[in-house]
PADO-582605 format. One line per 8 residues: number of its first residue (from 1); their letters; for each residue x, y, z of C-alpha. Coordinates in nm, 4 decimals. Example, Ala and Ser with C-alpha at 12.3 -4.5 7.8 and 13.67 -1.06 7.14 Angstrom:
// residues 2
1 = as = 1.2300:-0.4500:0.7800 | 1.3670:-0.1060:0.7140
END
This chain:
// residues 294
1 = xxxxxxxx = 3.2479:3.7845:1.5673 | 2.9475:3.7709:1.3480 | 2.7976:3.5663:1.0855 | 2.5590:3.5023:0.8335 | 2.2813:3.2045:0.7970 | 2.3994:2.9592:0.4433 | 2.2048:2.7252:0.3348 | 2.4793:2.4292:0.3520
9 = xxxxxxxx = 2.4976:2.1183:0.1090 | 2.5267:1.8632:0.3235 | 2.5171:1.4787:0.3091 | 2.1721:1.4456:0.4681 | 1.9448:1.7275:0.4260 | 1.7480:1.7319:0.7104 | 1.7315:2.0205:0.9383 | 1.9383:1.8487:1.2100
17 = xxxxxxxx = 2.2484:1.8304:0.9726 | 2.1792:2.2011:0.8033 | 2.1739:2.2750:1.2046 | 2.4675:2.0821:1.2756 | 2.6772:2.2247:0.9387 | 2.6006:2.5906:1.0654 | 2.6718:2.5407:1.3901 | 2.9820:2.3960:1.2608
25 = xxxxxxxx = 3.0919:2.6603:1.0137 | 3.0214:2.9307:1.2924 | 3.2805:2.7808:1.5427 | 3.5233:2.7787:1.2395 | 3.4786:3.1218:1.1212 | 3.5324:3.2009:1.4897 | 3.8646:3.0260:1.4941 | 3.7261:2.8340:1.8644
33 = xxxxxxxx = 3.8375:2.5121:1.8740 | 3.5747:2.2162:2.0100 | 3.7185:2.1591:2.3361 | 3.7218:2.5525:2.4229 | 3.3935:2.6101:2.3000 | 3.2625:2.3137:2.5095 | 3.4047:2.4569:2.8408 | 3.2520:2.7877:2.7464
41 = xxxxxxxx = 2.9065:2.5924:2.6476 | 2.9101:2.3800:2.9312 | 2.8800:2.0552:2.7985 | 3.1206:1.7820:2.6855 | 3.4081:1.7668:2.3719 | 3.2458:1.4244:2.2562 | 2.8740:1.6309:2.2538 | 3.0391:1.8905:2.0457
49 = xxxxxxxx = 3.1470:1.6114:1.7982 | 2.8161:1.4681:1.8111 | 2.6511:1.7892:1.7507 | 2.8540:1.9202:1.4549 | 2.8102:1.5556:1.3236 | 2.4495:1.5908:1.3081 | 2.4230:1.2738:1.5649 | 2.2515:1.4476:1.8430
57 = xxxxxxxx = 2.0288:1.7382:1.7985 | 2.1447:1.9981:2.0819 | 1.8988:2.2043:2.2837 | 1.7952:2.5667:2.2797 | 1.9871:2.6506:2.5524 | 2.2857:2.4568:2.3979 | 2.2500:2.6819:2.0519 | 2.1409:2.9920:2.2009
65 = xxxxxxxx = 2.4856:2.9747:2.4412 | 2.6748:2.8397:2.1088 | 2.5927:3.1160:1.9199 | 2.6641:3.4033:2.2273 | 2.9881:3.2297:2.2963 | 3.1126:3.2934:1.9030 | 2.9366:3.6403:1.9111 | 2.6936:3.5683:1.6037
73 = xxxxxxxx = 2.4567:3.8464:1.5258 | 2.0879:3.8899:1.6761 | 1.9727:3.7770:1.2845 | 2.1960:3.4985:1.2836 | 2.0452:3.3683:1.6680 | 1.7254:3.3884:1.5399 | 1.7766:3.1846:1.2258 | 1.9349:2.8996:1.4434
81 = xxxxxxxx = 1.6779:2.8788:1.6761 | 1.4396:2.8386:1.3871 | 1.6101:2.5675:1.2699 | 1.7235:2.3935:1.5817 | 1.3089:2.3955:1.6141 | 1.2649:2.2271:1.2843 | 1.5513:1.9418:1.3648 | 1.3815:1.8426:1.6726
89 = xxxxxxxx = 1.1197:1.6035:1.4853 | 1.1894:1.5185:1.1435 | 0.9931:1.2967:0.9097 | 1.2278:1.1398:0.6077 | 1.0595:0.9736:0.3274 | 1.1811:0.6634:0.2221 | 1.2142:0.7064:-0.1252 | 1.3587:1.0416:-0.0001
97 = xxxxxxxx = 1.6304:0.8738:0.2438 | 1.7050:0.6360:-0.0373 | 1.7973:0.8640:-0.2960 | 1.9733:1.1149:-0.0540 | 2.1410:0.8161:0.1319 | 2.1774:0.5461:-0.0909 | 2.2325:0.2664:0.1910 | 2.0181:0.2934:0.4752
105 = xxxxxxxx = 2.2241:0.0660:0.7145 | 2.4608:0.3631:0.7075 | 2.2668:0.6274:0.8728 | 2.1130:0.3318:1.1353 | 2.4890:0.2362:1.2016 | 2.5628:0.6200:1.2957 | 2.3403:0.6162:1.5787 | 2.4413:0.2690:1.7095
113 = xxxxxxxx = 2.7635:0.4100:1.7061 | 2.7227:0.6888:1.9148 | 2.4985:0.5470:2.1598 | 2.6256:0.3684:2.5008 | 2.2417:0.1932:2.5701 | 1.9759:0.0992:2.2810 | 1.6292:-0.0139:2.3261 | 1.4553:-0.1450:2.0291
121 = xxxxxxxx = 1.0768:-0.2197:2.0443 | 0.9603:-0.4438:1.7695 | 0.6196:-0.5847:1.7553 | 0.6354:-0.6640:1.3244 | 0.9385:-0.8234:1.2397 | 1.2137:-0.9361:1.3645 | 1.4877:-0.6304:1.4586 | 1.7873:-0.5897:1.1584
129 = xxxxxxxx = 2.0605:-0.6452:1.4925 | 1.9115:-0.9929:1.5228 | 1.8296:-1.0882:1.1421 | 1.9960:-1.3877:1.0051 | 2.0969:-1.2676:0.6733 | 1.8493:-1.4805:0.4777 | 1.5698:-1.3421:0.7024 | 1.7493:-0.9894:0.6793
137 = xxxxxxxx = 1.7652:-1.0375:0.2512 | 1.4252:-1.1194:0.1725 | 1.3635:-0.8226:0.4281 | 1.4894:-0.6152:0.2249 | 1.4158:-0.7233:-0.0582 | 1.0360:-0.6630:0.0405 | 1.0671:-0.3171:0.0755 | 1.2790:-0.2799:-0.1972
145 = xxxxxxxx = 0.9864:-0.3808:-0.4297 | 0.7854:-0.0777:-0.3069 | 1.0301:0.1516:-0.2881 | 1.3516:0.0890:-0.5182 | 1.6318:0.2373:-0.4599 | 1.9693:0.1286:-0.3275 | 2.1157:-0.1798:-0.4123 | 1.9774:-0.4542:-0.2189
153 = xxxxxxxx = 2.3032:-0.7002:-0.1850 | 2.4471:-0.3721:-0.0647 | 2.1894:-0.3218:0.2413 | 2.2013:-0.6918:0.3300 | 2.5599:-0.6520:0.3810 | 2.5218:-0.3363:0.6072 | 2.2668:-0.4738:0.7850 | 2.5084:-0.7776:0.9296
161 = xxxxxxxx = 2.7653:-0.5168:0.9514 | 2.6067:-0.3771:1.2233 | 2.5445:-0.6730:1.3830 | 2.9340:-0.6412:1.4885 | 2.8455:-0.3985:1.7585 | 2.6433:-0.6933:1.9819 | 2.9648:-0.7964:2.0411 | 3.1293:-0.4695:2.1949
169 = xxxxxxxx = 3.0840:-0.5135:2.5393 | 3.0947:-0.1530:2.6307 | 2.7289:-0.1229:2.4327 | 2.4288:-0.2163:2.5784 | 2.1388:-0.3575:2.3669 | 1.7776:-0.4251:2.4917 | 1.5141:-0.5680:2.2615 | 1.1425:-0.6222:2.2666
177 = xxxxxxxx = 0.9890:-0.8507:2.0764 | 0.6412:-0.9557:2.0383 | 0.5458:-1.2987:1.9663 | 0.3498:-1.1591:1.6547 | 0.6954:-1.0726:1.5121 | 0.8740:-1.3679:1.6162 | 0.5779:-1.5651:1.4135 | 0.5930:-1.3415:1.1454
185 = xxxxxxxx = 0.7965:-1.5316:0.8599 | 0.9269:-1.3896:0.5490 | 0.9687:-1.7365:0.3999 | 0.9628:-2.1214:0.5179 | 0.9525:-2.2585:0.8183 | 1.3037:-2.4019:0.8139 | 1.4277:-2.0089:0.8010 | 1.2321:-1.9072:1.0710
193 = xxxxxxxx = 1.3580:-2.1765:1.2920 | 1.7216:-2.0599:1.2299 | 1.5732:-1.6986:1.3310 | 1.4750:-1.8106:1.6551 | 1.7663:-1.9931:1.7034 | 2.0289:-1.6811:1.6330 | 1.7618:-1.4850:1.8702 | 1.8460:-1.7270:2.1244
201 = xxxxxxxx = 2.2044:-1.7213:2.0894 | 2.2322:-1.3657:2.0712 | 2.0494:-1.3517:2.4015 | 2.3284:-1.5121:2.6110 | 2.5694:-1.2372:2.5542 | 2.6420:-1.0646:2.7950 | 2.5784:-0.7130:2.7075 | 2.2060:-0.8213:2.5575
209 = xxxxxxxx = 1.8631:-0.8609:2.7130 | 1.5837:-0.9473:2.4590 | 1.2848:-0.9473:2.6447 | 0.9567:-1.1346:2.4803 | 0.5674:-1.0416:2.4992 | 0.3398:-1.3124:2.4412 | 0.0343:-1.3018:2.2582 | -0.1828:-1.4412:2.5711
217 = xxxxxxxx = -0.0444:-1.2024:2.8315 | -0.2797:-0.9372:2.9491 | -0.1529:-0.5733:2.8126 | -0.0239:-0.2828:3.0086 | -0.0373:-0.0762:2.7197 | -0.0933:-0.0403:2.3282 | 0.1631:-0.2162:2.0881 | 0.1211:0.0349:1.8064
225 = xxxxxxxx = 0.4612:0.0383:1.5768 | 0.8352:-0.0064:1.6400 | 1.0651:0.2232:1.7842 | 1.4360:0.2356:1.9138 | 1.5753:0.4488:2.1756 | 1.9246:0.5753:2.1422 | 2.1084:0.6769:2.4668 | 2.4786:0.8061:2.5445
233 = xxxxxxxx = 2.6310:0.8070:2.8518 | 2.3950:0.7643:3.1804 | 2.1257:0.8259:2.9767 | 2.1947:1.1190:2.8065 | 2.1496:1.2804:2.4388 | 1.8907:1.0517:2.3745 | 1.7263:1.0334:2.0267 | 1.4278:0.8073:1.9133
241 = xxxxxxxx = 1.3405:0.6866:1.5715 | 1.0124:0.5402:1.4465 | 0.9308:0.3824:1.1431 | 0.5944:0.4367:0.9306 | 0.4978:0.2949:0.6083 | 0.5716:0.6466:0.4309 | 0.8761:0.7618:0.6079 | 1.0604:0.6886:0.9647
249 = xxxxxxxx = 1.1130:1.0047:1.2192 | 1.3438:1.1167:1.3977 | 1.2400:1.2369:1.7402 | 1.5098:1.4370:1.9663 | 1.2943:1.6843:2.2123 | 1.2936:1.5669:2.5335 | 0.9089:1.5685:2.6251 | 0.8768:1.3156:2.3565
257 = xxxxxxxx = 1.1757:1.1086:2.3830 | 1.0086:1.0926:2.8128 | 0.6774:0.9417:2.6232 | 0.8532:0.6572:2.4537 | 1.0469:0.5795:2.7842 | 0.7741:0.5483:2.9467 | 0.6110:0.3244:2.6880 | 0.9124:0.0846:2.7005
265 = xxxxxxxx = 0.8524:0.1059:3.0304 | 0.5170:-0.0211:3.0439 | 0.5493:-0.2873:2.7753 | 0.8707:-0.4251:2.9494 | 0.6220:-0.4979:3.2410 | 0.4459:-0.7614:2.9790 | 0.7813:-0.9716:2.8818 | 0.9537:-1.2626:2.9579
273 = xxxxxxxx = 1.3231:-1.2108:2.9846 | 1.6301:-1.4349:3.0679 | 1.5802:-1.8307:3.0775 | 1.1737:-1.7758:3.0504 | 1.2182:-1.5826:2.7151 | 1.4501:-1.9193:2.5924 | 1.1889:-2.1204:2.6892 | 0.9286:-1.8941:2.5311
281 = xxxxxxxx = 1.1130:-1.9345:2.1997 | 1.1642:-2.2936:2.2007 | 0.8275:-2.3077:2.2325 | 0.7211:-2.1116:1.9334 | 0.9645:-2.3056:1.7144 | 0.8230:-2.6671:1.8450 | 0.4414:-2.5290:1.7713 | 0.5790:-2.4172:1.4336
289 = xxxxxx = 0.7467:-2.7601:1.3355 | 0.4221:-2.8884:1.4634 | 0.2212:-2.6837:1.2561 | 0.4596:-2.7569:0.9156 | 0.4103:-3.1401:0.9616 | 0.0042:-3.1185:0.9616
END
């Protein structure tokens, strides 16, 4: 069986998800079902999914055995390696993502989804998962004002939407949190009390660590900008994104998804976790009603 390469229309148009439509429409041209072609690929029904859903980015090996197992042409190989190269690390304008996606919450929700472990470095703000949604709508409404786009009721409610996953107890959720962000307040004092307080809460469950670096301990590395990890199953299929000031990025080869591990790692060593981190918060709130009254 052969095939051409189409430009698809697709819902996102990144590379990963003109990848992941191609790779799609090949294994229905070929009339190869996903479970069949993921024996012959070696690798799981619920990857193929994930693949043809644009979720996970697969390897070169992955498409280069995709593509001999449905008998494309030598043209046809080429052309997907080319683009599986482009998916690996994307960079998605806002404004871009905003008039492409319309509610941003969406696309975040798709990889919380799919992922068994996430680890979400935050060293601005606090993360969306843990927003109360007065923190979460003037938030938004910030970045609405230098962007525009969607409808910002509409993202407020996606963003505590999401929040329904902390309670899944299959997921796992791990959070870093600097006490910049934590001091960081989008409005007054009395909201960013009940922001520490939900932190808190949130922190008891079960299937939630929130781990907290204070400004006074001494550094094992650089606290740059935020990222989040996305893992499936023991570890596996693991994407990162980053956000910048232009765009965020999507980053999917393994060398560099190893480099933000390894960061995580290192700023982990820095936190205070379980009943310490509690007490760390409690603090910052009493110095900030402290501060209010003077």
């Amino acid at each position: 069986m052969t095939g051409g390469f189409t430009s698809m229309d697709t819902p996102d148009g990144s590379g990963r998800h003109q990848l992941a439509a191609e790779l799609r429409r090949l294994r229905d041209l070929a009339g190869v079902s996903g479970r069949e072609l993921a024996q012959r690929v070696g690798i799981s029904q619920s990857k193929v999914s994930r693949i043809e859903s644009g979720a996970v980015v697969p390897s070169l090996p992955e498409v280069t055995a995709w593509g001999k197992e449905l008998g494309v042409s030598v043209e046809t190989q080429e052309r997907l390696t080319a683009l599986t190269g482009t998916a690996y690390d994307e960079i998605h304008p806002w404004q871009e993502a905003l008039r492409r996606r319309g509610n941003l919450q969406n696309t975040v929700q798709d990889l919380e989804t799919t992922a068994a472990r996430t680890y979400t470095f935050q060293p601005a703000l606090v993360p969306g998962l843990l927003q109360t949604a007065e923190y979460a709508r003037r938030v938004i409404a910030m970045f609405h004002q230098q962007y525009g786009g969607s409808d910002p009721a509409a993202e407020v409610a996606g963003r505590l939407h999401r929040q329904l996953a902390l309670y899944e107890e299959h997921r796992q959720f791990d959070f870093l949190i600097t006490e910049t962000a934590l001091r960081w307040r989008p409005g007054p004092v009395a909201l960013q009390l009940a922001q520490l307080d939900r932190i808190d809460s949130v922190s008891t469950l079960d299937n939630v660590t929130v781990g907290l670096v204070p400004l006074d301990v001494e550094a094992t590395t650089l606290t740059t900008h935020n990222f989040v990890i996305y893992e499936g199953e023991d570890g596996a299929d693991a994407t990162v994104t980053v956000e910048t000031i232009h765009a965020d990025m999507a980053v999917d080869s393994a060398e560099h998804v190893d480099l933000y591990r390894s960061r995580w790692s290192l700023l982990r060593r820095s936190a205070l976790c379980g009943d310490e981190a509690r007490e760390f918060l409690r603090f910052v709130a009493a110095d900030l009603r402290t501060r209010s009254a003077t």
